[in-house]
C-alpha positions in Angstrom: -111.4 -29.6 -23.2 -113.2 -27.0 -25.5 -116.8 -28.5 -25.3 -119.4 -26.5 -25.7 -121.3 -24.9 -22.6 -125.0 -24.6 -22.7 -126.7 -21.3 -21.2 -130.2 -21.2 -21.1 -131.9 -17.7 -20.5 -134.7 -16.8 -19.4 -136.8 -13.7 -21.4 -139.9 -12.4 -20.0 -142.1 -10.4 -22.0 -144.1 -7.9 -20.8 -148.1 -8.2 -22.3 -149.6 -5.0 -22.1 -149.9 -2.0 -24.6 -146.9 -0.9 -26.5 -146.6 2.8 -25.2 -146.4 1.3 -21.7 -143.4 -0.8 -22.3 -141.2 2.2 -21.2 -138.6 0.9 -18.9 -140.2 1.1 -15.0 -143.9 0.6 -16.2 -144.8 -2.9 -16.4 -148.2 -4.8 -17.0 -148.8 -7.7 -13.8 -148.8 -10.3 -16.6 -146.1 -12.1 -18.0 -144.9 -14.5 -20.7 -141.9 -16.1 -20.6 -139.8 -18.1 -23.3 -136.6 -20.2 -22.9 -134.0 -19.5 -25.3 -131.1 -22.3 -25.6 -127.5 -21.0 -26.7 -124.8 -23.0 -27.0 -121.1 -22.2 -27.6 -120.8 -23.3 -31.0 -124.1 -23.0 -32.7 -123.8 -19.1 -32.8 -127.2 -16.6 -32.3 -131.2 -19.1 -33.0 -134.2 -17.4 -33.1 -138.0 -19.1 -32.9 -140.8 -17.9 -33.3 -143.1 -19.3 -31.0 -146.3 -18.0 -30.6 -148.5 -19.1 -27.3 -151.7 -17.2 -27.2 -152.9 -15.6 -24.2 -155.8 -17.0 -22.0 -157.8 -13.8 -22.9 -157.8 -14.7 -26.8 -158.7 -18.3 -26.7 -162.3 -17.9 -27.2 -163.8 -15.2 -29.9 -166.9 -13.6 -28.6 -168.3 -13.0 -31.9 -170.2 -15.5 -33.7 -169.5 -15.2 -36.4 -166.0 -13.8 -35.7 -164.8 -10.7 -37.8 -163.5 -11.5 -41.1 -164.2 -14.8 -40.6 -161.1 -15.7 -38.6 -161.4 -16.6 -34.7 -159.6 -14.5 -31.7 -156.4 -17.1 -32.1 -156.0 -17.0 -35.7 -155.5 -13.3 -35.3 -153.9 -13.1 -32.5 -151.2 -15.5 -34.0 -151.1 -13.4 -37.5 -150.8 -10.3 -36.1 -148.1 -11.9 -33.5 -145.9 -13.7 -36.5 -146.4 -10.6 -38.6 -145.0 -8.6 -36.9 -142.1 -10.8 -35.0 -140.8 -11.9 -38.2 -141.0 -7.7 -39.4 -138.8 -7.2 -36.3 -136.5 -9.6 -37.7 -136.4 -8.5 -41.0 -136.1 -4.5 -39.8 -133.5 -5.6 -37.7 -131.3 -7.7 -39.9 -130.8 -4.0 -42.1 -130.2 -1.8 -39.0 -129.7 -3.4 -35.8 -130.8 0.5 -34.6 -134.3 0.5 -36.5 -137.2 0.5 -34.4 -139.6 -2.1 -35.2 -143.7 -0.7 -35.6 -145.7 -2.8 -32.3 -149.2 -1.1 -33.2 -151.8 -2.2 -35.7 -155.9 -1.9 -36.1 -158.1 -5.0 -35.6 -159.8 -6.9 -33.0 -158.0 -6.9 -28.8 -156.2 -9.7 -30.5 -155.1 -8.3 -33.4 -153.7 -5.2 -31.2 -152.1 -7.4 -28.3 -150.5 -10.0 -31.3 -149.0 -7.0 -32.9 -147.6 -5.8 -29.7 -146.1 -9.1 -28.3 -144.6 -10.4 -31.8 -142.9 -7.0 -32.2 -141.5 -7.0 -28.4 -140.8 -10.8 -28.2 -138.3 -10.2 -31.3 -137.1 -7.3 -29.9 -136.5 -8.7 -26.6 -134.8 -11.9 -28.2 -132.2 -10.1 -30.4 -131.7 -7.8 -27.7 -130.8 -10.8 -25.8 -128.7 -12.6 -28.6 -126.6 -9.0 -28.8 -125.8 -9.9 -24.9 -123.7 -12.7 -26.2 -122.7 -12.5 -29.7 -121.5 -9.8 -32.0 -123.1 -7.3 -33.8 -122.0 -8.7 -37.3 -122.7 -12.1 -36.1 -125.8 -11.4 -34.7 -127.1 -9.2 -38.2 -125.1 -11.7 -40.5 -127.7 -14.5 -38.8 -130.9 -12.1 -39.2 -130.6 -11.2 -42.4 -129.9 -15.5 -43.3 -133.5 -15.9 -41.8 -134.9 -12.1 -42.8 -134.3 -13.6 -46.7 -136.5 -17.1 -46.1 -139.7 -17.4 -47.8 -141.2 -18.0 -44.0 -140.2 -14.8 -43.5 -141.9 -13.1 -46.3 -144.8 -15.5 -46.0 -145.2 -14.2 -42.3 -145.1 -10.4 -43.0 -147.4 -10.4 -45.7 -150.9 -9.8 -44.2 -149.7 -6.9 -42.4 -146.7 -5.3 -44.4 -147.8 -7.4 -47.7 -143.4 -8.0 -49.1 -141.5 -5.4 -47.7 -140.3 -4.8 -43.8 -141.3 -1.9 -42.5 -139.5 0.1 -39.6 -141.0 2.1 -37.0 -141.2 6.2 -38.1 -141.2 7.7 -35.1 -140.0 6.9 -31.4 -138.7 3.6 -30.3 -139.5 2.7 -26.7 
């Protein structure tokens, strides 16, 4: 009688820069991510990185820093998804940073990760409680992936965003 119901949802992420993810301005393209919940398993987060079209080739040869468009696209993107997280799981409120220097793909990575985290817990607060949904970031803010994945761009610590959020 008390099985479990599974709702899927559907998040779709703006691409485009940061400043013009104000609510009303939009960017034509789109990437979207399925998200499973079920009743009993409580608030699940992935990271899942899918680079753009635009960033699967690196025009350089050879590429800055040695690492191709993908590679950084995907750093900058996991850096700064897995910040999010980590900013997040000690102030739901905190605004996570979406801007950093680098290549297109550096810049767009940074962007996404940060808005694809925020976009996600913004979500998992839809359906589960504050406390639950912190008490769950801050079990996967503490993981050694987590501090592995911040660590090119905000080397150990989380850092949250200074000024406005949008």
């Amino acid at each position: 009688m008390n099985e479990p119901i599974a709702l899927v949802v559907v998040v779709c992420i703006f691409i485009g820069y940061a400043p013009y993810r104000i609510s009303g301005i939009f960017s034509k393209k789109m990437r979207c991510s399925l998200l499973k919940y079920t009743g009993t398993e409580g608030p699940h987060l992935v990271c899942q990185v899918k680079v753009p079209a635009e960033y699967q080739k690196t025009p350089w040869n050879p590429p800055p820093n040695g690492k191709p468009e993908p590679i950084r696209y995907q750093k900058s993107y996991e850096a700064f998804w897995w910040n999010c997280v980590m900013v997040k799981a000690n102030n739901l409120d905190a605004c996570c940073p979406f801007t950093c220097s680098g290549t297109a793909a550096d810049a767009a990575g940074c962007g996404d990760g940060e808005s694809d985290a925020g976009s996600i817990i913004a979500a998992l607060l839809t359906k589960y409680s504050r406390s639950e949904v912190q008490q769950y970031l801050r079990s996967i803010a503490s993981t050694e992936e987590a501090k592995k994945k911040i660590h090119p761009y905000f080397q150990d610590t989380p850092w949250p965003e200074n000024g406005l959020c949008f």
